[in-house]
N, C-alpha and C positions, 0 to 999 in steps of 0.2 A: 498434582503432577509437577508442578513449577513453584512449589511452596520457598519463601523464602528463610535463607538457613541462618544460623545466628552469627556465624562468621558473616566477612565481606562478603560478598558473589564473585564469584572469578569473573576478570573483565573488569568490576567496578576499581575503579583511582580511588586511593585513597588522599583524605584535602589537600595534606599536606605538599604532594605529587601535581593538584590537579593544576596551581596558576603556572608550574615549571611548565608543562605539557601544552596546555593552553597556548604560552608565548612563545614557545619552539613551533606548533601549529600554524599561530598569526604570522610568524616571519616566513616562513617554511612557502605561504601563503602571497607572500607580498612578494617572494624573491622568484615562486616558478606562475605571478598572475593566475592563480587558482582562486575559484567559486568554490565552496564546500555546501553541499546540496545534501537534508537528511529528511528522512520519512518520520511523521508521527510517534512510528514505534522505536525510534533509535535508545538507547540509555539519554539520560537527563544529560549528563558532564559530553555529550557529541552533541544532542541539541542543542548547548548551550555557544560550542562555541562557530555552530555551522552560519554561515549564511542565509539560507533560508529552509523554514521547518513546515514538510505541506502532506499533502497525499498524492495520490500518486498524478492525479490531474494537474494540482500545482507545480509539482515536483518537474513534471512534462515540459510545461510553459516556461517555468525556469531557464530550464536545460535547452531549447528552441530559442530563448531569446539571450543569453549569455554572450558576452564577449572574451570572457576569461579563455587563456591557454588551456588551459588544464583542469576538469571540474572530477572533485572528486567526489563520489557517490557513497553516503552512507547510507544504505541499505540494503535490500538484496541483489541478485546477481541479474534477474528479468528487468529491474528497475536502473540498471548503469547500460544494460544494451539501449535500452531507451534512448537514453543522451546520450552514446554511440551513436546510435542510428541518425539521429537529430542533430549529429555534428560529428560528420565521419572525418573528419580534417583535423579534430580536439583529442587530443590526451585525457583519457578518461578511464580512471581510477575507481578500486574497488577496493576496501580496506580488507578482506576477508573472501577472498572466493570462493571459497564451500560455501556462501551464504545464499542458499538456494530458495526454492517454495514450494510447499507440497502441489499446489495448484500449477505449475508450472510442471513438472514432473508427470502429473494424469494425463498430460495433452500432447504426445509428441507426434511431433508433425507428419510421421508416416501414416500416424493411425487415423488423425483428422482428414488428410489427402484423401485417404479410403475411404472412409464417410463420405465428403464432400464427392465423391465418384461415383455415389449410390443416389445421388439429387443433383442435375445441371441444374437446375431452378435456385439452388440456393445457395443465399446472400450470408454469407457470412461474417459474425460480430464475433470479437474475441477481446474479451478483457484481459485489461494491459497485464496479468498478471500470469504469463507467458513467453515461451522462447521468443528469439528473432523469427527463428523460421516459422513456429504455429504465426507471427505478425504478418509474416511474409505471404502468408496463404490465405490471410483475412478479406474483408471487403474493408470494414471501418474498425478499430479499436475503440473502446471503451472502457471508462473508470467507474468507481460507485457513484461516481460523483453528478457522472453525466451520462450515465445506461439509458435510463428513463428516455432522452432528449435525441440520443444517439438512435434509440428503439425508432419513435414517432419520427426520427425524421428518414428512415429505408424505405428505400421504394417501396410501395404497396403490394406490386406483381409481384416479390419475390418471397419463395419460403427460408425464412429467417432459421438461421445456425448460430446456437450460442454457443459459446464455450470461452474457457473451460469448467466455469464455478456454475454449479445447479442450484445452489439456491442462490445469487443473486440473482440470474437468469428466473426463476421463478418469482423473484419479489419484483423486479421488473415488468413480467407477463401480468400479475395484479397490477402494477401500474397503470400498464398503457392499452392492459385488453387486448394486445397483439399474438397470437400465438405463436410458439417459436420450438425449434429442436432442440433439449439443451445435453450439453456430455456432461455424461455423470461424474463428477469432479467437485473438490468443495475442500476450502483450507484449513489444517488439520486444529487450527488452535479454534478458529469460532463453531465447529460442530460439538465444541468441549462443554457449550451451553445448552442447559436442556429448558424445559417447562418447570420441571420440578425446582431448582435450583435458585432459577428467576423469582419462583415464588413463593421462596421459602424467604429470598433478601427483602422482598417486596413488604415479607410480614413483618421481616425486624425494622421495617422503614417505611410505613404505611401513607404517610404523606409525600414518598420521593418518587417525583418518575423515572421512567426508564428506558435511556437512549440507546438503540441498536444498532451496530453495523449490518447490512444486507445481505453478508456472509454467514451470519447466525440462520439456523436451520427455521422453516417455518413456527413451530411452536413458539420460538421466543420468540420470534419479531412479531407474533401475534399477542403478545403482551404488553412490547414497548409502545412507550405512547411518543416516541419518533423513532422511525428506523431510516438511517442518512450515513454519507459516509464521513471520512474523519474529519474533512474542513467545515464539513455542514456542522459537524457536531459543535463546535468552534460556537458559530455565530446562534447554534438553539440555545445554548446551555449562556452564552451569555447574557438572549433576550429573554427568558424564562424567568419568572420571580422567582421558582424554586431554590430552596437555599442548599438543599439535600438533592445529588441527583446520582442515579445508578448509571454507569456506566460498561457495557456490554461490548468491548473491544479490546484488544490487544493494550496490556498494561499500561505499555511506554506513554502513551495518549495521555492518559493521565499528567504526566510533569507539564506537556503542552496548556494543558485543561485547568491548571493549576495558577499556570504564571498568566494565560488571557482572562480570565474569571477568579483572582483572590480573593473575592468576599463567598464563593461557592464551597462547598466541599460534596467531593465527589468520591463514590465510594465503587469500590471495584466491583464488577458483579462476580460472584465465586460461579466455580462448576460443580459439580458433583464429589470432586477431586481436589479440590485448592481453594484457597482464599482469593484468587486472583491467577493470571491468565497471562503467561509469555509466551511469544516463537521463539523457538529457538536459534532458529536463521536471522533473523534481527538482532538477536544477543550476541552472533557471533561477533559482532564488529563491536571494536573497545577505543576508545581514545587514544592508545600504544599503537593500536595497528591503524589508525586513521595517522598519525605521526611518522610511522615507520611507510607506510606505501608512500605520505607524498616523499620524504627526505629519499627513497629510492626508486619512486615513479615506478614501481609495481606493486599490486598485481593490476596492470592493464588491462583491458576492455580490447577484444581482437574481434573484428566478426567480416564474413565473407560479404567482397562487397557486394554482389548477386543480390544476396539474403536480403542486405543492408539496405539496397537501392527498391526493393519491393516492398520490404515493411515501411521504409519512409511513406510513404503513399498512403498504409493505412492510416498511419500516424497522424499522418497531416489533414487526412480525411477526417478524424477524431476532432484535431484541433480547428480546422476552420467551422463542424457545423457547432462544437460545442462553444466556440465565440458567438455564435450568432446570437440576437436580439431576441 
């Protein structure tokens, strides 16, 4: 689906372009006191010259403890409301606004509200990978990072609501043994791995394990021998002897995977479809339009403060228990 063409990629700088862009960024940078905040899956030439490159848990804590004016957001569109939400006073930038998430998009908050009006009992978790408003209507938010921790630590009496991704939400309920309601939702790039596919790499690579994100459908994660989310992947693939390792996530991870683990190589896991595995809501954002929004301070992050003032709460309910000890 995502196979790469033998031209450039539209979006990719070409070298010669990239230290001009680069140094118009860092001044662009110093002159409006901007943080530049990028996800795992950004293109390599945005991770390189962001501030800091995390998931979405990190990317949260980031953006909550900032001092910067102006933090600009490269990723999607549910991950700049975030640091909105978590700094409603902050100029908060988005290089590319169409840059949406299918996962985002299954859950809109009318249709959750209706749910949640068929159960007063229930406790609703909603991973961060959602509107303001689905935020706003949650009990606690959750990342891959920290489901598991966020699960174990909800009150006992209440019947747990997950949304909007069904299979994290299921790789979680393995977890922690807690049962839960989950919405049927799930992001379009990691259900692109199947069983079969898994195990066709696994044959050309019979000594490599195989790390998965949580959003991968049950079959695969029941093959990876870690399923974790993208920071976790981080610290496995570093303490691992393996020198050959599959990797089962959104391409961009890869250049991350690269520059913390150079003695590794890390091979993409294919789908059914491709050699490898992009969103395309993450590709939208390029190094020109990370340049172009700060030098014109749009496209901005606007959100009603109501929304903003309720989802802070879940947010923060995320962030104090996933600090805990």
């Amino acid at each position: 689906m995502f196979n790469a063409p033998d031209a450039m990629p539209a979006g990719r700088v070409a070298p010669a372009a990239l230290d001009s862009l680069s140094r118009e960024i860092l001044e662009l940078k110093r002159s409006l006191n901007a943080v530049i905040l990028a996800h795992n899956y950004q293109v390599a030439e945005i991770q390189d010259v962001a501030d800091f490159v995390g998931d979405s848990l990190g990317l949260a804590r980031q953006a909550a403890r900032t001092s910067a004016d102006v933090i600009v957001f490269c990723g999607v569109h549910f991950m700049a409301e975030t640091a909105k939400i978590l700094n409603p006073s902050k100029h908060v930038l988005l290089p590319d606004l169409d840059a949406g998430c299918s996962l985002e998009s299954s859950c809109p908050g009318s249709k959750l509200r209706a749910l949640q009006g068929t159960n007063p009992n229930f406790w609703t978790i909603a991973y961060i990978n959602c509107s303001a408003e689905v935020k706003a209507l949650a009990d606690c938010i959750c990342t891959s990072g920290n489901a598991v921790k966020i699960v174990n630590a909800a009150p006992k009496d209440r019947d747990l609501l997950f949304v909007p991704d069904e299979n994290l939400g299921g790789w979680v309920m393995e977890q922690t043994g807690r049962p839960m309601t989950l919405w049927k939702g799930d992001c379009y790039v990691h259900v692109e791995w199947t069983h079969a596919a898994i195990t066709r790499i696994r044959q050309l690579h019979p000594g490599a394990p195989v790390v998965a994100h949580p959003e991968c459908p049950k079959a695969v994660r029941m093959l990876a021998d870690e399923v974790c989310s993208t920071e976790k992947m981080v610290t496995w693939c570093r303490s691992t002897p393996a020198k050959d390792i599959i990797i089962a996530t959104e391409a961009g991870m890869l250049h991350r995977l690269k520059k913390e683990c150079p003695d590794k190589n890390f091979i993409p896991a294919p789908t059914d479809r491709c050699a490898c595995n992009e969103c395309r809501f993450m590709k939208m954002n390029t190094l020109e339009k990370v340049r172009d929004c700060m030098a014109n301070r749009t496209p901005e992050i606007q959100l009603p403060p109501e929304i903003a003032a309720r989802a802070r709460v879940s947010i923060e309910r995320m962030l104090e228990i996933s600090g805990r000890d």
